[in-house]
N, CA, C and O atoms as CSV, one atom per row, in Angstrom:
chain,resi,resn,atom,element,x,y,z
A,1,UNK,N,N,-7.998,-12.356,-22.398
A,1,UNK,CA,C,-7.110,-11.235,-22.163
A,1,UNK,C,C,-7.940,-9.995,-21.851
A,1,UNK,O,O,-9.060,-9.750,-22.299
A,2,UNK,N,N,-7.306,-9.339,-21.112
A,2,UNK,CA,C,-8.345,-8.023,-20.418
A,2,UNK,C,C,-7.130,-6.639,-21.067
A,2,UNK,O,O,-5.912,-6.808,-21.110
A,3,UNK,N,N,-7.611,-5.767,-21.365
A,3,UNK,CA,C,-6.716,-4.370,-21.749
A,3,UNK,C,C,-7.098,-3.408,-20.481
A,3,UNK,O,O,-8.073,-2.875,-19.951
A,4,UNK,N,N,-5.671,-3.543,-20.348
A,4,UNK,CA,C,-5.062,-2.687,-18.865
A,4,UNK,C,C,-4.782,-1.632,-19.155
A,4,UNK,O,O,-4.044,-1.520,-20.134
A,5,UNK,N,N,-5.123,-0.701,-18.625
A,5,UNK,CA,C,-4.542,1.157,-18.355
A,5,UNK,C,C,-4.403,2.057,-17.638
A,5,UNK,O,O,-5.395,2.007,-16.911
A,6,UNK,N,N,-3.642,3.112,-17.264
A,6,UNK,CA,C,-3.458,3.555,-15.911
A,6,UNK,C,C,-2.717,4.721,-16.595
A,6,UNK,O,O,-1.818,4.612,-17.429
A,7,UNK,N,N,-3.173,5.695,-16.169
A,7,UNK,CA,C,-2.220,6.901,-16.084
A,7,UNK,C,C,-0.958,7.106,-16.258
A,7,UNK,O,O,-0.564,8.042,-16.952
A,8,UNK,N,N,0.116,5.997,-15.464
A,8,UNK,CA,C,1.334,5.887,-15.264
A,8,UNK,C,C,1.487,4.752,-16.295
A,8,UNK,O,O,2.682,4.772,-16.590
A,9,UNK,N,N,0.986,3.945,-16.870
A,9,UNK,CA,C,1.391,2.977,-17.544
A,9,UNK,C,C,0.729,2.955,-19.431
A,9,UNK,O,O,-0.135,3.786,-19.710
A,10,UNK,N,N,1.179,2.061,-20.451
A,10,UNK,CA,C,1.116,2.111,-21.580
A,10,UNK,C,C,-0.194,0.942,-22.040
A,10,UNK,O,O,0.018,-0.231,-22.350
A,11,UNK,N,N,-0.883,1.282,-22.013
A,11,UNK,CA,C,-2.450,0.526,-22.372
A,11,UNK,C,C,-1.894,-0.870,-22.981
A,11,UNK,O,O,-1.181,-1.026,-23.973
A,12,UNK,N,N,-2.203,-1.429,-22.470
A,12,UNK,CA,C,-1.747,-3.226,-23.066
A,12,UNK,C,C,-2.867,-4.465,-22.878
A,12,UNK,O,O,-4.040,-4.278,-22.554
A,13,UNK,N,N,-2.350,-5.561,-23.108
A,13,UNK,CA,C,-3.392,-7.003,-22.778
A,13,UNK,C,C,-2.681,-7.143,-21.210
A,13,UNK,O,O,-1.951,-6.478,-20.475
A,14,UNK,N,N,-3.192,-8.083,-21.209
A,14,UNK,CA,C,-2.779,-9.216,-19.669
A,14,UNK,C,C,-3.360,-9.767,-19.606
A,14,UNK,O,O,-4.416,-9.353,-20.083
A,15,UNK,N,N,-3.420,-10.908,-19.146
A,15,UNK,CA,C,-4.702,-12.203,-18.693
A,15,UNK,C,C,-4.789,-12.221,-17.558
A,15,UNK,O,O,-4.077,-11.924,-16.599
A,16,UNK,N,N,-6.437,-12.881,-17.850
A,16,UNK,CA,C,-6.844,-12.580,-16.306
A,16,UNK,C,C,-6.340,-13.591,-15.430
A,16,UNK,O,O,-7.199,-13.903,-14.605
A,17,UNK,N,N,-5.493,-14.086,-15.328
A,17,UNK,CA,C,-4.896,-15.024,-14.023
A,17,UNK,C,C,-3.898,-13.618,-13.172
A,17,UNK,O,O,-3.721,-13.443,-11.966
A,18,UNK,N,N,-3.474,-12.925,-14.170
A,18,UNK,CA,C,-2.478,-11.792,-13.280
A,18,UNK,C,C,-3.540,-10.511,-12.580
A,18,UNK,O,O,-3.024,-9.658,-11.857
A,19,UNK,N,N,-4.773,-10.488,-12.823
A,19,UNK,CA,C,-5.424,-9.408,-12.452
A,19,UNK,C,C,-5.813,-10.064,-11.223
A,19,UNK,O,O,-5.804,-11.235,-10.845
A,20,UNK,N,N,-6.208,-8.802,-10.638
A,20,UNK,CA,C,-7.525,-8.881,-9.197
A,20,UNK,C,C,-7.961,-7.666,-8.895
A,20,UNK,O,O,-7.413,-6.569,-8.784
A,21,UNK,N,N,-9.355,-8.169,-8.752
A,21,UNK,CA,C,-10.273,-6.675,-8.412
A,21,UNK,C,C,-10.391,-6.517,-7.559
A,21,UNK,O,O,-10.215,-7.477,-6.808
A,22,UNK,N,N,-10.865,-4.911,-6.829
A,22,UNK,CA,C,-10.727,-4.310,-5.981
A,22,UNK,C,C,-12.465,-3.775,-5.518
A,22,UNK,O,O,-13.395,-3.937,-6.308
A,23,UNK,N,N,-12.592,-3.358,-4.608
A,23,UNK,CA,C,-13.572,-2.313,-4.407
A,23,UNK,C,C,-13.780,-1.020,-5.414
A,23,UNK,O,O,-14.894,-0.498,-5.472
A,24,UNK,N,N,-13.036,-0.678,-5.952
A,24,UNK,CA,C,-12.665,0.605,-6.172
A,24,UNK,C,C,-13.148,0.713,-7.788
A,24,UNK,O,O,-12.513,-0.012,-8.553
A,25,UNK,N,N,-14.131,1.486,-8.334
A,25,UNK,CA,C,-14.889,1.419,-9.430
A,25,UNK,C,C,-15.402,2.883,-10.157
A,25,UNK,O,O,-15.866,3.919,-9.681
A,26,UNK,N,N,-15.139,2.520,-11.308
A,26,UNK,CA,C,-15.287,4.365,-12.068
A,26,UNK,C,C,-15.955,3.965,-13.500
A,26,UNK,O,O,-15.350,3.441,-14.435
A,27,UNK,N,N,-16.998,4.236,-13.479
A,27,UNK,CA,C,-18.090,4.683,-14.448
A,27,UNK,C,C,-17.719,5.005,-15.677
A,27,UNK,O,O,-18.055,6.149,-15.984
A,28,UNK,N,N,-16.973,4.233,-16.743
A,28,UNK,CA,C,-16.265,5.366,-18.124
A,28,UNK,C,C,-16.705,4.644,-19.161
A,28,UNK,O,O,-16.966,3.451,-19.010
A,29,UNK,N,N,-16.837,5.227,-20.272
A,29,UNK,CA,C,-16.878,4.334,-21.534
A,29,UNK,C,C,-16.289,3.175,-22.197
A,29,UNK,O,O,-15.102,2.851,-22.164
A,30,UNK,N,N,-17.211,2.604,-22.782
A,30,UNK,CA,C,-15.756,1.117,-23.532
A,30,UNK,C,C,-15.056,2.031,-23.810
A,30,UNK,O,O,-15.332,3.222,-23.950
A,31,UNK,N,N,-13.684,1.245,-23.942
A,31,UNK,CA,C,-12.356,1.871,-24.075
A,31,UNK,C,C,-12.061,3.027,-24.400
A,31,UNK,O,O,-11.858,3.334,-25.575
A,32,UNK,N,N,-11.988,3.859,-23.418
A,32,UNK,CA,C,-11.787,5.635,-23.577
A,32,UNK,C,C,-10.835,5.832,-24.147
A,32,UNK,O,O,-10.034,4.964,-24.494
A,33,UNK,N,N,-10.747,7.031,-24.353
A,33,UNK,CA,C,-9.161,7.645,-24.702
A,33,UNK,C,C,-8.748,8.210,-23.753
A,33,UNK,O,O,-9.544,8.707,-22.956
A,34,UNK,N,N,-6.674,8.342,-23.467
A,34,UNK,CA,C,-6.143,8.265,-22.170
A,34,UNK,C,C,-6.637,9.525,-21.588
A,34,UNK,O,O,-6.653,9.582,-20.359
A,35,UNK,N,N,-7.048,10.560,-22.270
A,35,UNK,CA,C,-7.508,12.033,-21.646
A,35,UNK,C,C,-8.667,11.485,-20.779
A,35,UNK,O,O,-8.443,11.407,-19.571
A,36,UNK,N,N,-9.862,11.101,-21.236
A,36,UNK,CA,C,-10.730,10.658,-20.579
A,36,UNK,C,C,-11.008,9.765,-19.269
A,36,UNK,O,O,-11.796,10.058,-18.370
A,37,UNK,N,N,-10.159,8.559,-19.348
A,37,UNK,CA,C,-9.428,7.594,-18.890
A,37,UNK,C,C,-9.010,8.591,-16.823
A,37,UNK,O,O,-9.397,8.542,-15.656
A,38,UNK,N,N,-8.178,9.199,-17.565
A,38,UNK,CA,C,-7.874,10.083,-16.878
A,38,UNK,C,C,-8.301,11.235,-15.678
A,38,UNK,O,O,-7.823,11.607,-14.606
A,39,UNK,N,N,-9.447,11.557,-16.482
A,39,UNK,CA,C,-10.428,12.299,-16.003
A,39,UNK,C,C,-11.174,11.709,-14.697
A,39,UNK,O,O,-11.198,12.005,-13.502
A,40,UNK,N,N,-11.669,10.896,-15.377
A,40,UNK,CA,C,-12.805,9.548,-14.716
A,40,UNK,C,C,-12.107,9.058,-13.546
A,40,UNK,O,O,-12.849,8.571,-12.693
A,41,UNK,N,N,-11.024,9.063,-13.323
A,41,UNK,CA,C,-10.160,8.435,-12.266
A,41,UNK,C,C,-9.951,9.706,-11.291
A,41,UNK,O,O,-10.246,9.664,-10.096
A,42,UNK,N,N,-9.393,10.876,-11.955
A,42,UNK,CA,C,-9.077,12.101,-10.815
A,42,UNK,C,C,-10.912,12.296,-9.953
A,42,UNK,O,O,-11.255,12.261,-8.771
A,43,UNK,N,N,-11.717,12.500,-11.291
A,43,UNK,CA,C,-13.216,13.035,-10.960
A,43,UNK,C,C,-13.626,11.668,-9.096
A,43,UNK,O,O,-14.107,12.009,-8.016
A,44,UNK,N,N,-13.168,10.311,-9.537
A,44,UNK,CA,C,-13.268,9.290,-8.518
A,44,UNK,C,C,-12.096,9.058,-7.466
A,44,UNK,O,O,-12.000,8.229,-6.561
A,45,UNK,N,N,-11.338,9.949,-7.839
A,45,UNK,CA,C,-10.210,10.022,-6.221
A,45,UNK,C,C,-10.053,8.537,-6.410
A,45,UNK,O,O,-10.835,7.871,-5.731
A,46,UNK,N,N,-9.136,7.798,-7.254
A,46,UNK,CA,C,-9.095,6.680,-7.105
A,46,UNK,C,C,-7.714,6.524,-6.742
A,46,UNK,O,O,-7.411,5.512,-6.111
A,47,UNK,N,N,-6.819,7.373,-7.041
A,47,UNK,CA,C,-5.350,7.404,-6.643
A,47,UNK,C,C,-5.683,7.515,-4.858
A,47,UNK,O,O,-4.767,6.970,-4.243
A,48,UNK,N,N,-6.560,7.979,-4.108
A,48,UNK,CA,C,-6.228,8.436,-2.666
A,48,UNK,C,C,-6.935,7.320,-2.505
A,48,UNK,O,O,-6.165,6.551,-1.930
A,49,UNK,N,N,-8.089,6.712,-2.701
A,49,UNK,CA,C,-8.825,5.222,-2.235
A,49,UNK,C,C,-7.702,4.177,-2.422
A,49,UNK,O,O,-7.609,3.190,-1.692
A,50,UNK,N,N,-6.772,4.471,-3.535
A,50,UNK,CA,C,-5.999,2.870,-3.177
A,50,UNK,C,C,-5.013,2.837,-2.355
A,50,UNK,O,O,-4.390,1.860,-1.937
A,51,UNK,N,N,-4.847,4.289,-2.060
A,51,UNK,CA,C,-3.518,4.713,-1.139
A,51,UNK,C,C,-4.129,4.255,0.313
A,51,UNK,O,O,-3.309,3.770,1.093
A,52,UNK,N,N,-5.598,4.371,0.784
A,52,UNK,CA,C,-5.956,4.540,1.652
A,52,UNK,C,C,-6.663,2.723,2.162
A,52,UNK,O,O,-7.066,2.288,3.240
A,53,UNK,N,N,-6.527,2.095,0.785
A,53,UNK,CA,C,-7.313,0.485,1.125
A,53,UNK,C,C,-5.938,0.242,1.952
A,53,UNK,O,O,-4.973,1.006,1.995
A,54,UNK,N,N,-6.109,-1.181,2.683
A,54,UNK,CA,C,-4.929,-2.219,3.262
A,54,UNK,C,C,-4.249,-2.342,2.332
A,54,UNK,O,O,-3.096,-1.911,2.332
A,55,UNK,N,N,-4.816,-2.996,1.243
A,55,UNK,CA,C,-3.652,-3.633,0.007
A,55,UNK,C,C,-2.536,-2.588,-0.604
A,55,UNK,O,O,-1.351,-2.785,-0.869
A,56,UNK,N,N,-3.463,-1.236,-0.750
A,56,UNK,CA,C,-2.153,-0.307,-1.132
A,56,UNK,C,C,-1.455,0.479,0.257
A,56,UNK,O,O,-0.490,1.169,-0.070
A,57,UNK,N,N,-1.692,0.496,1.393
A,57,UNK,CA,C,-0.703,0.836,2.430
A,57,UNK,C,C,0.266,-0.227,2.527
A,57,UNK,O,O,1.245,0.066,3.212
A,58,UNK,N,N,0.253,-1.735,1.874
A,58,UNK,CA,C,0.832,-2.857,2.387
A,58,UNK,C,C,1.997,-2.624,1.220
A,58,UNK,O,O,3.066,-3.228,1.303
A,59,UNK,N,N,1.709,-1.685,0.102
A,59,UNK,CA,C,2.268,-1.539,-0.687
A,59,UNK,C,C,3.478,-1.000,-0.686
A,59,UNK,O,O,4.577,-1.315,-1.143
A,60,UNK,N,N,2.862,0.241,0.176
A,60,UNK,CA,C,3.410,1.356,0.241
A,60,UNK,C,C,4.681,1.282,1.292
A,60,UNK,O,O,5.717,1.946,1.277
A,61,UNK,N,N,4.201,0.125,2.324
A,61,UNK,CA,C,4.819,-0.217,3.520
A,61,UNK,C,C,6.303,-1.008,2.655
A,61,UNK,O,O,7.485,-0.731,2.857
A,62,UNK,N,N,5.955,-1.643,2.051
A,62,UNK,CA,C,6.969,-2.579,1.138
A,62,UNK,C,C,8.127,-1.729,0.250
A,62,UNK,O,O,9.351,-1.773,0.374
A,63,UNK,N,N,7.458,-1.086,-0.516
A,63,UNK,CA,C,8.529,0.206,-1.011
A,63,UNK,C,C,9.361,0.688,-0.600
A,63,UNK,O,O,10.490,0.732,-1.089
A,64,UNK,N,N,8.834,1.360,0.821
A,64,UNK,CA,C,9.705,2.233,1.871
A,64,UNK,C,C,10.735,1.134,2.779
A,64,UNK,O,O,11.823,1.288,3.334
A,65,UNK,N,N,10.058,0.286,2.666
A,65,UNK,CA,C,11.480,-0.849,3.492
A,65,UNK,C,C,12.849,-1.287,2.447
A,65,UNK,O,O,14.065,-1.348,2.623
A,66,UNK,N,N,11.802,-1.578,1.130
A,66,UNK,CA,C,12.745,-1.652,0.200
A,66,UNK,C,C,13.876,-0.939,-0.409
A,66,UNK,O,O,14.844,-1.471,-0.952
A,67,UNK,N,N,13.593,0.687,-0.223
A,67,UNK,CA,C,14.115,1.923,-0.159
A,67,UNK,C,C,15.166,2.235,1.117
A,67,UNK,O,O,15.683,3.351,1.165
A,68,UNK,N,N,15.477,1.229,2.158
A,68,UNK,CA,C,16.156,1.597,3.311
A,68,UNK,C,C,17.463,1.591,2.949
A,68,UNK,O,O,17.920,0.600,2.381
A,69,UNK,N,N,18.135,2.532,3.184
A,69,UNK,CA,C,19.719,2.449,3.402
A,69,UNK,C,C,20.224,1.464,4.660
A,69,UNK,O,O,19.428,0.957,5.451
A,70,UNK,N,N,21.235,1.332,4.700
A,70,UNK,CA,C,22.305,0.183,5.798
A,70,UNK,C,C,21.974,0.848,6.863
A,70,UNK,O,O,21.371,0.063,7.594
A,71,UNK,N,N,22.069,2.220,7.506
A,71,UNK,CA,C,21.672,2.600,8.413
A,71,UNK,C,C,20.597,3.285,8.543
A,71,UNK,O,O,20.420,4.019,9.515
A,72,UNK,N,N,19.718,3.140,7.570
A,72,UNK,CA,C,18.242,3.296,8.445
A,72,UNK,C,C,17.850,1.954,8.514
A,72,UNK,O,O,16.774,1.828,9.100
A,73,UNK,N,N,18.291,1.027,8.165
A,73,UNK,CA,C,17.729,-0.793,8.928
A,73,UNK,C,C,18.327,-0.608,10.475
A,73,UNK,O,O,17.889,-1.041,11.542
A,74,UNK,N,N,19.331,0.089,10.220
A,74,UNK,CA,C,20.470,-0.155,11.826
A,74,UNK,C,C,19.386,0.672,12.430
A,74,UNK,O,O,18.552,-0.024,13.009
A,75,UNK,N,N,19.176,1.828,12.460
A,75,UNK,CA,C,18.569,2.602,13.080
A,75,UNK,C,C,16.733,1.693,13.413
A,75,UNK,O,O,16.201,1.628,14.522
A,76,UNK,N,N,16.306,1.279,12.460
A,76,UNK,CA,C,14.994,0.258,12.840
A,76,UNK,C,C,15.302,-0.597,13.391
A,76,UNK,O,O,14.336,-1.066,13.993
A,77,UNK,N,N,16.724,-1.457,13.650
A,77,UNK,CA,C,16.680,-2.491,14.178
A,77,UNK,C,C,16.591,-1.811,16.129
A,77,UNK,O,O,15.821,-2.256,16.979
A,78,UNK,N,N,17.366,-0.962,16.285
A,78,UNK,CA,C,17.836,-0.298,17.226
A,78,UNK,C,C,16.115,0.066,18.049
A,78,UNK,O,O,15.789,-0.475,19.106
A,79,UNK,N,N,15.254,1.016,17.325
A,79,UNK,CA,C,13.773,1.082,17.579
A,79,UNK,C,C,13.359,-0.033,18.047
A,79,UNK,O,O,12.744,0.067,19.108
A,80,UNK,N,N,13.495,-1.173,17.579
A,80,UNK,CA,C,13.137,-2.437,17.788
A,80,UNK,C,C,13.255,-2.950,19.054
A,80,UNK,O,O,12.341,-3.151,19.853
A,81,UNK,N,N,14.464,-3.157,19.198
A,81,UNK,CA,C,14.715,-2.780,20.721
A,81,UNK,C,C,14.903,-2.470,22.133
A,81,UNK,O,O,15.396,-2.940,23.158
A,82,UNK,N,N,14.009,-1.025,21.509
A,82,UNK,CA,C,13.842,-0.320,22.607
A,82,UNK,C,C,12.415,-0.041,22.826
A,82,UNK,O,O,11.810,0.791,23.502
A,83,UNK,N,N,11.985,-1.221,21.857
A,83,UNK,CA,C,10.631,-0.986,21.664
A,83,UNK,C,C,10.219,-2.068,22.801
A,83,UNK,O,O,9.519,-1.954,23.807
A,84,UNK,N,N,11.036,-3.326,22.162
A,84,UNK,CA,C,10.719,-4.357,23.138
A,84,UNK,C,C,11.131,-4.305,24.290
A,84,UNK,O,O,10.241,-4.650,25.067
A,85,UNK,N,N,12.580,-3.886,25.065
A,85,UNK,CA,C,12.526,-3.626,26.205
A,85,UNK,C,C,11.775,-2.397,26.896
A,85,UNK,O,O,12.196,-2.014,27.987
A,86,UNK,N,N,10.938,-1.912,26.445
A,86,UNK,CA,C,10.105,-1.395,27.158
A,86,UNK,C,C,8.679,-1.826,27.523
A,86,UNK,O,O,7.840,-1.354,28.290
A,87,UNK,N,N,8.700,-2.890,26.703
A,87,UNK,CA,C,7.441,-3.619,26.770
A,87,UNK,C,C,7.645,-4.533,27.882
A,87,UNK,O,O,6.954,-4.876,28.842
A,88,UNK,N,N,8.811,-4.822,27.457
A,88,UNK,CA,C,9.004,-6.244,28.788
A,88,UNK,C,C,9.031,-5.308,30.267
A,88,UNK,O,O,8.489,-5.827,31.243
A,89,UNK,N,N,9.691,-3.868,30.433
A,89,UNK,CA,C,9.228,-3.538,31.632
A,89,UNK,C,C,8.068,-3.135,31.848
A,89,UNK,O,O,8.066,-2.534,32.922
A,90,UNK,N,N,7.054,-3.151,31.375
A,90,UNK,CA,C,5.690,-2.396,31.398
A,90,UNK,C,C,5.033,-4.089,32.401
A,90,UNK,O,O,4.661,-4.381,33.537
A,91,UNK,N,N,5.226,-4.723,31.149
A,91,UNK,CA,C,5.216,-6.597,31.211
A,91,UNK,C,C,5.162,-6.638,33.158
A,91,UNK,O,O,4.318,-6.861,34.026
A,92,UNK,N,N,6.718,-6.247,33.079
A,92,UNK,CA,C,7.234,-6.941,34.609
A,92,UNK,C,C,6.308,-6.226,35.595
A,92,UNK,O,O,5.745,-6.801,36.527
A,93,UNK,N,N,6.167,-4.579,35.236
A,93,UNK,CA,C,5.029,-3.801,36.327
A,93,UNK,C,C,4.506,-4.389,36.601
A,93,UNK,O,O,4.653,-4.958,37.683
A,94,UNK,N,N,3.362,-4.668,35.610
A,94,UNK,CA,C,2.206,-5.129,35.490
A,94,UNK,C,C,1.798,-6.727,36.390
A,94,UNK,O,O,0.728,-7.063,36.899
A,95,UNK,N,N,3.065,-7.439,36.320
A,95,UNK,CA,C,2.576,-9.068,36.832
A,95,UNK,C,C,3.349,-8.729,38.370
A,95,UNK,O,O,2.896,-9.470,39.242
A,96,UNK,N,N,4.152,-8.007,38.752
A,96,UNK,CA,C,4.602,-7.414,39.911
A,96,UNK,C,C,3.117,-6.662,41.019
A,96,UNK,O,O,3.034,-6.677,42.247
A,97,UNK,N,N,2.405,-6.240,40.285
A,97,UNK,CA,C,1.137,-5.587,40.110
A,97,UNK,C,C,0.336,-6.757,40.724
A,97,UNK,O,O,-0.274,-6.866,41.788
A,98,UNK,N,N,0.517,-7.463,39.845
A,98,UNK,CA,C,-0.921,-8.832,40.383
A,98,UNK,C,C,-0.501,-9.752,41.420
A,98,UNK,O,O,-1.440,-10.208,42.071
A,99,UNK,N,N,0.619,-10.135,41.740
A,99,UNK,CA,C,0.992,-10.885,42.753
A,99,UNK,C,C,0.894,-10.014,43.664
A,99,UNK,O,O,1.162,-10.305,44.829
């Protein structure tokens, strides 16, 4: 069992089958206290490094879809679209172009 802690969360166990490590690494004492804890993380910008890895934009990407109302899906589906028919005419230029 590994003891987990985070700013936003209540210091606990977990085993390590649910963890995975990251790049992302901060220098602190065996088990600090949450002031410290704290510190060590703002002092290492570790909140903007995970915002900024793949894994936490993939995160972040997931949230905000999850967060969609009925018509902002309508409205993405609609983008969608007009995304692709514009591709397909770019498409048609283009092989119109080579023949």
């Amino acid at each position: 069992m590994a003891l987990v802690d985070a700013p936003d969360m209540v210091r606990g166990q977990m085993n390590f089958k649910r963890l995975s490590l990251t790049d992302i690494k901060i220098d602190i004492p065996r088990i600090p206290k949450k002031k410290t804890l704290i510190a060590a993380m703002e002092a290492a910008d570790v909140k903007n490094k995970w915002e900024n890895s793949s894994w936490g934009r993939k995160l972040i990407v997931q949230k905000r879809r999850a967060s969609l109302t009925d018509f902002d899906r309508f409205k993405v589906m609609l983008a969608k679209i007009k995304r692709g028919y514009t591709i397909r005419q770019e498409l048609s230029k283009l092989r119109k172009q080579s023949v």
